[in-house]
KOLTOR-200706 format. One record per residue (C-alpha): residue number from 1; residue in one letter; x, y, z. Coordinates in nm, 4 decimals, padded with zeros to 6 digits. Each point is the difference from the previous one (the first is absolute). Layout:
N
R   seq   type          X          Y          Z
R   NUM      a          X          Y          Z
...
END
This chain:
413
R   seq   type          X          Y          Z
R     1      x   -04.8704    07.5515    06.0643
R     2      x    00.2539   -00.1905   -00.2427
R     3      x   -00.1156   -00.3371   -00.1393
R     4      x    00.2942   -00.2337   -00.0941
R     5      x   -00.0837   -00.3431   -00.1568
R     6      x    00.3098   -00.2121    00.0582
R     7      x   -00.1517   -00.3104   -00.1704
R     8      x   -00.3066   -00.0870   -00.1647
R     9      x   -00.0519    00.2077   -00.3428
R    10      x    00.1203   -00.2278   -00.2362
R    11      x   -00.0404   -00.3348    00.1692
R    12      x   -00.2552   -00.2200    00.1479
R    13      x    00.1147   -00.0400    00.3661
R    14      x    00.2834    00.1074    00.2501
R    15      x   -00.2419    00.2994    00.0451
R    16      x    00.1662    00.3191    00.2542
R    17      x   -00.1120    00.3581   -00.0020
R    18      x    00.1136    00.3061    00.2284
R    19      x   -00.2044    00.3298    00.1082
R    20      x    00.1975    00.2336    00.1574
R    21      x   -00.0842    00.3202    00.1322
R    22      x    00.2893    00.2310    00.1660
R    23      x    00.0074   -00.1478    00.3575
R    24      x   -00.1465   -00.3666   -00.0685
R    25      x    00.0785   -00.3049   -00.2100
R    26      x   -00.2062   -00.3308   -00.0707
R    27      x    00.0214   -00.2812   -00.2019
R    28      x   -00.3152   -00.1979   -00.1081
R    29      x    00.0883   -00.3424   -00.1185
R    30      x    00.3897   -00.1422   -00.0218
R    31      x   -00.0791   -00.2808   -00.2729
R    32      x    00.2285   -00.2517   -00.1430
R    33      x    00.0169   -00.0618   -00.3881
R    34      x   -00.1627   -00.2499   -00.1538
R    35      x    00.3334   -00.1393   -00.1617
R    36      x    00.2265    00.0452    00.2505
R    37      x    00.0938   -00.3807    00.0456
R    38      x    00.0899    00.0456   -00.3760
R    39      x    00.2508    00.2630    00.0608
R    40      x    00.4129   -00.0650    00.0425
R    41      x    00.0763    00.0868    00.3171
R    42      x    00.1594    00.3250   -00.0191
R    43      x   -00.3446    00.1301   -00.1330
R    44      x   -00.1770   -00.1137    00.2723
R    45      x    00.2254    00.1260    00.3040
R    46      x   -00.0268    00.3326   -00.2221
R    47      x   -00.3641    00.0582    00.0975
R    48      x    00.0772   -00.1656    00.3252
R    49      x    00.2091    00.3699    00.0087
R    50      x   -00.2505    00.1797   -00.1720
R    51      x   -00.2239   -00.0848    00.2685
R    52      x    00.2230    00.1459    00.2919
R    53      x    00.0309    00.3501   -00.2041
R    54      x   -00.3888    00.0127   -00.0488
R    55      x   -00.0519   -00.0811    00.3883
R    56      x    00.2513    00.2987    00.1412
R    57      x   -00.2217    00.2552    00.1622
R    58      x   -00.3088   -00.1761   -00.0446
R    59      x   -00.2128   -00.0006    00.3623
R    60      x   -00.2317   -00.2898   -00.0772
R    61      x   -00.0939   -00.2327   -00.2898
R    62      x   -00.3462   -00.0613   -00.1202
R    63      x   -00.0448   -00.3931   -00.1622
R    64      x   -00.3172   -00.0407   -00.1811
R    65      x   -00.0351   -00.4025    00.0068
R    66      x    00.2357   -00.2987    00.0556
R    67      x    00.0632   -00.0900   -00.3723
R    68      x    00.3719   -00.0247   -00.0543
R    69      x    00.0047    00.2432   -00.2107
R    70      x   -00.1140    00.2976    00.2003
R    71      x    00.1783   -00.0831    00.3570
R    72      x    00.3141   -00.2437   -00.1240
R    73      x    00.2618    00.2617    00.0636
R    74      x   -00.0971    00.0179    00.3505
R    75      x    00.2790   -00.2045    00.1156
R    76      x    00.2282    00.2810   -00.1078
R    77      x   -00.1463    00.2166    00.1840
R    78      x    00.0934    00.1460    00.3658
R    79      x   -00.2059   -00.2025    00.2689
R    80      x   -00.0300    00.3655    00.1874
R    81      x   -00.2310    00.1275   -00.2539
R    82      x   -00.3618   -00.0264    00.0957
R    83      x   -00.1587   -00.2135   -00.3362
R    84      x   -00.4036    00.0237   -00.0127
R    85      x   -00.1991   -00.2845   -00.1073
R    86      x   -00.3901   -00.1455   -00.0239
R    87      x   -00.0207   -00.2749    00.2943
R    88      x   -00.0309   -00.2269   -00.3134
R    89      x    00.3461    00.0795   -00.1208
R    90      x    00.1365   -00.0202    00.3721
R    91      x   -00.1769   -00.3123    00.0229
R    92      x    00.1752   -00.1392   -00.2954
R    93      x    00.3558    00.1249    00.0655
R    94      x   -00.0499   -00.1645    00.3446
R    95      x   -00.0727   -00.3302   -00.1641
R    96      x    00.2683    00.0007   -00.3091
R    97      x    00.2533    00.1002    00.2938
R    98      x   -00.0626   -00.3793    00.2024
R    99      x   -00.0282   -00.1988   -00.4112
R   100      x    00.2522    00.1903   -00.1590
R   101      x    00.2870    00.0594    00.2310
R   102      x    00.2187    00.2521   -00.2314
R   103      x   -00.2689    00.2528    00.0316
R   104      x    00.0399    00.2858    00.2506
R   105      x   -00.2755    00.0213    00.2850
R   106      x   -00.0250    00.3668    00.0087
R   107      x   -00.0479    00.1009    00.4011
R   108      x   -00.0836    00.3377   -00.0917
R   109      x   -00.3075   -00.0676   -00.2136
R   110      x   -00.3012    00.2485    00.0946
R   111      x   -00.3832   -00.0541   -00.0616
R   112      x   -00.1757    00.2515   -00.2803
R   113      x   -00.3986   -00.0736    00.0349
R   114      x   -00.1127    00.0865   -00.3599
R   115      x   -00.3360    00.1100   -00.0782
R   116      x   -00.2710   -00.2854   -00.0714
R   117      x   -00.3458    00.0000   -00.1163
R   118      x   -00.0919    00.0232    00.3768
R   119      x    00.2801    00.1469    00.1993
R   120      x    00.1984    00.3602   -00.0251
R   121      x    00.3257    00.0319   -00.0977
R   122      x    00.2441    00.0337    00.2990
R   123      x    00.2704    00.2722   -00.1922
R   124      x    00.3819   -00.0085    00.1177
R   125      x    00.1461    00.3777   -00.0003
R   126      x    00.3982   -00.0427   -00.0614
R   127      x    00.1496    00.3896    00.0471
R   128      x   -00.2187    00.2018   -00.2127
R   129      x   -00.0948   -00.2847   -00.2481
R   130      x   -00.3342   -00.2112    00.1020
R   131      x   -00.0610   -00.2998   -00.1439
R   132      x   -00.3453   -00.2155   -00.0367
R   133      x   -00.0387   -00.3254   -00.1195
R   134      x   -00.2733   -00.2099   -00.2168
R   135      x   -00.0725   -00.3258    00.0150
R   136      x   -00.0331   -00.1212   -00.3482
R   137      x   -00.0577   -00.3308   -00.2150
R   138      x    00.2894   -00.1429   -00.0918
R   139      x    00.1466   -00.3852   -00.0153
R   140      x    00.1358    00.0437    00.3520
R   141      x   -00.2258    00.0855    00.2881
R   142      x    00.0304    00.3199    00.2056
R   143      x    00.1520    00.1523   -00.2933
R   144      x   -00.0332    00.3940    00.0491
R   145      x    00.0038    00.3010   -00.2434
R   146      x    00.1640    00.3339    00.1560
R   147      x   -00.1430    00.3612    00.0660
R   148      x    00.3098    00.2788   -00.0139
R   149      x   -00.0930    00.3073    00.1295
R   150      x    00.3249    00.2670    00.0424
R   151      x    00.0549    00.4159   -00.1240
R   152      x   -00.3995   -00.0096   -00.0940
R   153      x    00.0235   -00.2806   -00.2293
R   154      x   -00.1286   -00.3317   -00.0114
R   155      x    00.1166   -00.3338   -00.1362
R   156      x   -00.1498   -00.2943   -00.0809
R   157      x    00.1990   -00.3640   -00.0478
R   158      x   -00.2369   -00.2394   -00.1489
R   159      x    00.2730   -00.2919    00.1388
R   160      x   -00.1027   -00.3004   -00.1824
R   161      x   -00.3827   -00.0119   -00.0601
R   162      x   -00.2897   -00.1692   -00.2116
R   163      x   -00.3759   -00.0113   -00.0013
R   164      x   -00.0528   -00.3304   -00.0926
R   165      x    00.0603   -00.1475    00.3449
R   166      x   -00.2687   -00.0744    00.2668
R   167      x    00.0667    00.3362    00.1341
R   168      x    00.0225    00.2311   -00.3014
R   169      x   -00.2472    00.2622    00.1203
R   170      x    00.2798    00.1365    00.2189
R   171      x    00.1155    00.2593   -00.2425
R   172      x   -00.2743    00.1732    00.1118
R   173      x    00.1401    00.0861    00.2944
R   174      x    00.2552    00.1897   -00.1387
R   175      x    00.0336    00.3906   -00.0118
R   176      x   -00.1226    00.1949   -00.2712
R   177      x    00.1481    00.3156   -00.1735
R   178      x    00.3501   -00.0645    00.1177
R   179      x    00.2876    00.1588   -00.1787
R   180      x    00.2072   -00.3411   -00.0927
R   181      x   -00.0781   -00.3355   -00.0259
R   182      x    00.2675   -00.1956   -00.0414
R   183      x   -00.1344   -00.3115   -00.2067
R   184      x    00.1181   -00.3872   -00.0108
R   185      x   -00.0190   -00.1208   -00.4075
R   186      x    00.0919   -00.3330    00.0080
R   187      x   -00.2886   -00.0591   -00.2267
R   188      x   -00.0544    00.2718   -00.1747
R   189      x    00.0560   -00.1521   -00.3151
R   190      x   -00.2748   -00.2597    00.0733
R   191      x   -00.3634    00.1461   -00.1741
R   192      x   -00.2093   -00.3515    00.0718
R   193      x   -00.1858   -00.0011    00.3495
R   194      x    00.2122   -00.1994    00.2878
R   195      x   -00.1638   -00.3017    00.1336
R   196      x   -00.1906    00.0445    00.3661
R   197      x    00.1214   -00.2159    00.2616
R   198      x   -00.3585   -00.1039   -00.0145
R   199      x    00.0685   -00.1533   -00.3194
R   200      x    00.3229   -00.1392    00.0743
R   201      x   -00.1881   -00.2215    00.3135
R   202      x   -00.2442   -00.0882   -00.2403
R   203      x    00.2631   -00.1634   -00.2337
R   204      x    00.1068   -00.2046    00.2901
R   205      x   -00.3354   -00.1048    00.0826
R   206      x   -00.0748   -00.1368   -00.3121
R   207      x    00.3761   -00.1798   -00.0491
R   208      x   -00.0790   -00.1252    00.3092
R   209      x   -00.3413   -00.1587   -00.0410
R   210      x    00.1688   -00.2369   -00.2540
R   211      x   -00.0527   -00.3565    00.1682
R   212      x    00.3022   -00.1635   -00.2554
R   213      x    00.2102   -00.1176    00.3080
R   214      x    00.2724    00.2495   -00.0477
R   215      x    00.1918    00.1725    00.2998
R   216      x    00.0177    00.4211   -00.0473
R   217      x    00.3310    00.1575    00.0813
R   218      x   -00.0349    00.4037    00.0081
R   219      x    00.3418    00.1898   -00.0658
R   220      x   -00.1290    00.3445    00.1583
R   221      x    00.1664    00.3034    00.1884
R   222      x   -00.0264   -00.1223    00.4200
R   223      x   -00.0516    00.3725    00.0660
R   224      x   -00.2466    00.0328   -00.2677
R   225      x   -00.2752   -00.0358    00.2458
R   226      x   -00.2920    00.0919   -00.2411
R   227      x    00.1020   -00.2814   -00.1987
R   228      x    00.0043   -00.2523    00.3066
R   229      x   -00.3339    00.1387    00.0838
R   230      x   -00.1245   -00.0894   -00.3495
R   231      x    00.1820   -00.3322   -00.0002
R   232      x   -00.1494   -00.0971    00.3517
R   233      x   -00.3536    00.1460   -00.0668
R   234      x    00.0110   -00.2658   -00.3645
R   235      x    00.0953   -00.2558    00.2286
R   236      x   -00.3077    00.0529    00.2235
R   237      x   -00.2060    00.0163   -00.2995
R   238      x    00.1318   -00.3040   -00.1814
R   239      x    00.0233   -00.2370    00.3274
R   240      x    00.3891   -00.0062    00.0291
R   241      x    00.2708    00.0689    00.2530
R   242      x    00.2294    00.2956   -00.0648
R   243      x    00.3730   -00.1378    00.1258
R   244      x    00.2697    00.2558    00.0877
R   245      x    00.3654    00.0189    00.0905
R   246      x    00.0744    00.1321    00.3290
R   247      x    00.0981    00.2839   -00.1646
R   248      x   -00.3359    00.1230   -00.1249
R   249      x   -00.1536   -00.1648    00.3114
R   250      x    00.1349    00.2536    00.2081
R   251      x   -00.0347    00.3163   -00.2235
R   252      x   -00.3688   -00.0980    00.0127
R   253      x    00.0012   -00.0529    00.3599
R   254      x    00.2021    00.3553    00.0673
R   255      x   -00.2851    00.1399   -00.2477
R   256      x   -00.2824   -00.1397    00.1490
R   257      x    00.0808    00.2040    00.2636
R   258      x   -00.0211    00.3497   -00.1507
R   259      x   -00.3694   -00.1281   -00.2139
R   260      x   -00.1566   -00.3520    00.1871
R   261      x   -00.1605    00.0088   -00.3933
R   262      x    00.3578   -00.1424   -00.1384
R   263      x   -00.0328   -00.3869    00.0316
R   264      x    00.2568   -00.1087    00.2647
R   265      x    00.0924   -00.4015    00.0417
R   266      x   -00.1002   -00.0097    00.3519
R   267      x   -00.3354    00.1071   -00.0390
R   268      x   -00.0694   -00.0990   -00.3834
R   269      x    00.1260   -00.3275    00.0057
R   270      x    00.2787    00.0525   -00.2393
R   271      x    00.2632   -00.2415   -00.0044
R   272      x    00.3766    00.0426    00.0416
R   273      x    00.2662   -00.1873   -00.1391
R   274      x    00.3735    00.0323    00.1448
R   275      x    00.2314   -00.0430   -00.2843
R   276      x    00.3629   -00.0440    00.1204
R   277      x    00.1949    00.3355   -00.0829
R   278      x   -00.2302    00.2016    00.1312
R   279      x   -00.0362   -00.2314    00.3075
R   280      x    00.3224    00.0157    00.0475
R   281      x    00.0253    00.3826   -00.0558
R   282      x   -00.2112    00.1214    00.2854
R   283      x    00.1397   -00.2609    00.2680
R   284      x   -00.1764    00.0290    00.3201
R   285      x   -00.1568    00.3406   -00.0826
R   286      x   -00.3528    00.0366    00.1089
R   287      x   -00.1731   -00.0826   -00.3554
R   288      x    00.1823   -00.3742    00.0443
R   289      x   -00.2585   -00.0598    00.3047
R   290      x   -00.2939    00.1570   -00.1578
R   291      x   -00.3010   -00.2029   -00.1985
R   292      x    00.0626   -00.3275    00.1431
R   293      x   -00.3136   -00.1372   -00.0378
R   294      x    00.0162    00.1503   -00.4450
R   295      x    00.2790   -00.1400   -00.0926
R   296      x   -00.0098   -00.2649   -00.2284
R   297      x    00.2170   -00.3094   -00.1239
R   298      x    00.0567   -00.0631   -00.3977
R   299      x   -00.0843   -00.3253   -00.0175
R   300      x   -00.3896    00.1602    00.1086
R   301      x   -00.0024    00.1704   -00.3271
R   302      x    00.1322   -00.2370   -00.2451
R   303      x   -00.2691   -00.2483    00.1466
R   304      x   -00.2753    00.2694   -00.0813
R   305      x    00.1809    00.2220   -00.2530
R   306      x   -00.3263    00.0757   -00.1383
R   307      x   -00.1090    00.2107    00.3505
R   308      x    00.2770    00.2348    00.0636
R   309      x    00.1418    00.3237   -00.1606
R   310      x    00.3568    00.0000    00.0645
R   311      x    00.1715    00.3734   -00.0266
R   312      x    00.3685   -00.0015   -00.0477
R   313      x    00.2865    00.0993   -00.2226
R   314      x    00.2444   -00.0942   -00.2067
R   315      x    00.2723   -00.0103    00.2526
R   316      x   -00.1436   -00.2741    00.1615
R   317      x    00.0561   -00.2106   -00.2914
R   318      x    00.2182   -00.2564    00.2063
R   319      x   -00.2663   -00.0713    00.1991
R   320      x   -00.2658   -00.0510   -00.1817
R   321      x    00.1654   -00.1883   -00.1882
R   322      x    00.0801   -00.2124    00.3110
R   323      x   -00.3316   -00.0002    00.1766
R   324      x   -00.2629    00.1168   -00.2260
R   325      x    00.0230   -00.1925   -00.2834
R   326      x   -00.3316   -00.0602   -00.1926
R   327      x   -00.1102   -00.1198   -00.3646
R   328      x   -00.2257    00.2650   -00.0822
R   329      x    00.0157    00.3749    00.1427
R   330      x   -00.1037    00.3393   -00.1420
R   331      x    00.2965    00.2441    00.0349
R   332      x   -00.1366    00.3298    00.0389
R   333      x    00.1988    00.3703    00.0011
R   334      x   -00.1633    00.2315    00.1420
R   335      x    00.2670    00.3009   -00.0560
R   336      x    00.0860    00.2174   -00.2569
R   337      x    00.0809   -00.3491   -00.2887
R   338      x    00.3734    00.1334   -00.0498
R   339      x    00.1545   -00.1043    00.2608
R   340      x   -00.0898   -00.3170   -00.0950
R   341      x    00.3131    00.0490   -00.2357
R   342      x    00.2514    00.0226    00.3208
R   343      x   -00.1129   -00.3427    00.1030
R   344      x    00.0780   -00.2436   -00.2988
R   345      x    00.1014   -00.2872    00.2201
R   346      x   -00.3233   -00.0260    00.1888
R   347      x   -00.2535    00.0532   -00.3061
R   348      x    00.2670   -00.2471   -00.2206
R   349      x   -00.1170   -00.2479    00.3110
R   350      x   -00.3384    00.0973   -00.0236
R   351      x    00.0084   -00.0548   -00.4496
R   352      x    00.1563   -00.3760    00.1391
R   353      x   -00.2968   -00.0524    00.1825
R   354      x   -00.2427    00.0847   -00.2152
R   355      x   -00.1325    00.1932    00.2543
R   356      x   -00.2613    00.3068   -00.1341
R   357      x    00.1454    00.3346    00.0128
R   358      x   -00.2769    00.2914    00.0537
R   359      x    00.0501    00.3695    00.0645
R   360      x   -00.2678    00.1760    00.2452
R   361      x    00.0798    00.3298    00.0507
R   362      x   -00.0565    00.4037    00.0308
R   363      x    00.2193    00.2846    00.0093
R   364      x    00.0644    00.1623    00.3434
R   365      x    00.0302    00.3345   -00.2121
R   366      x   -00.2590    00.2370   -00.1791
R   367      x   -00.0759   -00.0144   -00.3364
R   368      x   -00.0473    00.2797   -00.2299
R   369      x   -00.3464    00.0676    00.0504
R   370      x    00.0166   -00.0111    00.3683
R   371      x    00.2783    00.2181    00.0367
R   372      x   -00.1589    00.2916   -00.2174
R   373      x   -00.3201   -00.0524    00.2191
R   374      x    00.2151    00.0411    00.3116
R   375      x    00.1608    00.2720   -00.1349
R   376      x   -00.3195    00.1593   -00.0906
R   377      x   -00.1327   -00.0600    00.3083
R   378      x    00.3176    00.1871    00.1822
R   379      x    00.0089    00.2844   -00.2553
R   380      x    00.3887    00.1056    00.0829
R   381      x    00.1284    00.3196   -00.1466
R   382      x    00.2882   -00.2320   -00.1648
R   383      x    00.0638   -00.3831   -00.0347
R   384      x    00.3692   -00.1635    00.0914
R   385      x    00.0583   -00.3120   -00.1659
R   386      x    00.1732   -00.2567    00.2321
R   387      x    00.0712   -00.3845   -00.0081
R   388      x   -00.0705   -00.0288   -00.3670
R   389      x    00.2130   -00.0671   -00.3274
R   390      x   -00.1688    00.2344   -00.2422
R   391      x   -00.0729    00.3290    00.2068
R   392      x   -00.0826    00.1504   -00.3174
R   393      x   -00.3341   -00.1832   -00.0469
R   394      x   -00.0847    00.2271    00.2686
R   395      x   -00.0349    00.2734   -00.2537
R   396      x   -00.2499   -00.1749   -00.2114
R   397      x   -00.2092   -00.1912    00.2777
R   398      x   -00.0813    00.2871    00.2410
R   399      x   -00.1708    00.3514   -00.0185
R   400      x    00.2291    00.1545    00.2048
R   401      x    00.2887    00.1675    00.0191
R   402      x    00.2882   -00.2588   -00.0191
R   403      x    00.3657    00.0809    00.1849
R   404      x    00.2688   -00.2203   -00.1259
R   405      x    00.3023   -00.0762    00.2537
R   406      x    00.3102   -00.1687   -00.0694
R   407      x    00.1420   -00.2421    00.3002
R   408      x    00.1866    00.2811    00.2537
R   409      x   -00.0999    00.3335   -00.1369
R   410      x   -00.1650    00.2332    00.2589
R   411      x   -00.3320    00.1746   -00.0732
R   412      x   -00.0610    00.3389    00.2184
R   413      x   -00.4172   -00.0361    00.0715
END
């Protein structure tokens, strides 16, 4: 079996690996770079062509969550070939395909049931390669590691993973004693212990126990549904209502339906407010009729700012600006704090204001420790280094053996 890693060794993001054996070809995640918007655009219709050559011959890609960068190439891909996703990640590729009408709704998406603490893995055999998949914890839900079995060997892709989430016991549901484990190191730089989600809702709880008449606006991923969780269950704590776009509103009501433990606004009284781009956006589609009775007016929260926990984002600038007006307001981002820098015209507003800026937040990635106690745990003949800018840490960090691949070069296993 030959491993190819067409993107991924040297960067963070825009992750895509081959296995190949001599009658079958797959692909397990088709990412997009992180700084693609940044490139000119004969760069970026360069990987759009990249893409294409990777995808010739290959019988079925494998995505392992819904992030951007692990599935944004998608849209360059054939519609024939049969793409394999959690019901999570179909869930939310459903939902961005009604709010965000330049994304391709992929007809030929097929359902992978990943092993759980509870339930078997359901394995997909493509030619003579099977393939198993692992739920793991990660900042998007239904995020999956993946099993490759092929010529004797066995693979392991790690996808994107952590321990510090609500769910970080998975790992142990991994394989042991494989032969590779190819390894996400977005982190591995970072020695100090992550935050828990745990202690991320308790940082909202006791922001939001402050009785000093100030509305809270949270600037947080809407498929981060961890974070939501946290954000709702502070909210319950603390006495306040959680307020949503319709955008979130209906990734937590599509959610709700895979795990009735996600808070959904029709059964957790969330409110929903309809700002006009997006209301405009989905027209008459079926999430314009839904939560009738949640939705909420502006002029409700400026009269009370002190009850509500707004979520939003900096796009919607105009309109809060407009409609949501208020003399004092905590500002909080709850996201990795630089991409704070790539909106100076809504924190310059929020300076003006005097508003208080906060930053709540936890990586969706290991850290050190955690990764060398997965990859203890997993005890893989070697170690591949993937999504990561210094691959050579590796070296230092782990006990194993460490095999260092350069973007395209093919490694017989």
């Amino acid at each position: 079996m030959y491993l190819t890693i067409h993107r991924g060794t040297n960067e963070i993001g825009g992750s895509c690996i081959e296995l190949a054996t001599n009658s079958s070809k797959v692909l397990i995640d088709i990412g997009l770079p992180l700084d693609f918007n940044l490139k000119t655009k004969e760069q970026q219709q360069l990987i759009k062509l990249q893409v294409q050559n990777w995808c010739v011959d290959v019988d079925a890609i494998f995505i392992s969550h819904y992030h951007q960068d692990h599935h944004g190439l998608l849209s360059e891909v054939s519609l024939e070939m049969p793409v394999f996703v959690t019901r999570g990640t179909a869930s939310m590729f459903n939902i961005n395909s009604v709010f965000l009408p330049n994304k391709t709704k992929f007809d030929n998406v097929q359902i992978i049931k990943p092993a759980t603490t509870s339930l078997p893995a359901i394995p997909v055999t493509i030619g003579d390669i099977k393939i198993t998949a692992f739920t793991v914890d990660h900042s998007a839900y239904d995020a999956c590691a993946y099993l490759i079995e092929a010529d004797g060997k066995k693979i392991l892709y790690s996808g994107d993973i952590r321990l510090h989430g609500r769910k970080g016991i998975l790992y142990k549901n991994f394989p042991q004693d494989v032969d590779f484990l190819i390894l996400e190191g977005t982190n591995i730089e970072k020695s100090n212990t992550s935050k828990t989600e745990c202690d991320i809702e308790q940082e909202f709880v006791k922001l939001f126990k402050n009785k000093d008449g100030k509305l809270n606006f949270v600037w947080c991923s809407g498929q981060n549904i961890d974070r939501l969780t946290n954000i709702f269950k502070a909210t319950i704590k603390t006495h306040k209502i959680l307020v949503v776009d319709v955008y979130i509103a209906a990734v937590l009501y599509e959610i709700h339906k895979l795990n009735d433990k996600i808070p959904s606004p029709e059964s957790h009284g969330i409110k929903v407010w309809y700002t006009h781009p997006i209301k405009y956006s989905i027209g008459e589609t079926n999430y314009s009729l839904l939560f009738p009775n949640q939705r909420i007016r502006p002029i409700e929260i400026i009269n009370n700012p002190e009850n509500y926990v707004v979520v939003m984002r900096p796009s919607m600038l105009r309109f809060i600006q407009q409609n949501l007006k208020v003399s004092k307001a905590n500002v909080i981002t709850s996201l990795w704090k630089e991409y704070e820098k790539g909106e100076k015209r809504f924190f310059n507003w929020v300076d003006l204001q005097g508003y208080k800026k906060l930053h709540i937040h936890t990586s969706g990635h290991a850290d050190m420790q955690s990764l060398k106690t997965i990859a203890d745990y997993i005890n893989p003949k070697e170690i591949i280094p993937i999504h990561t800018l210094k691959k050579d840490f590796f070296e230092t960090v782990f006990r194993q053996k460490i095999k260092l691949l350069e973007d395209n070069e093919s490694y017989n296993i």
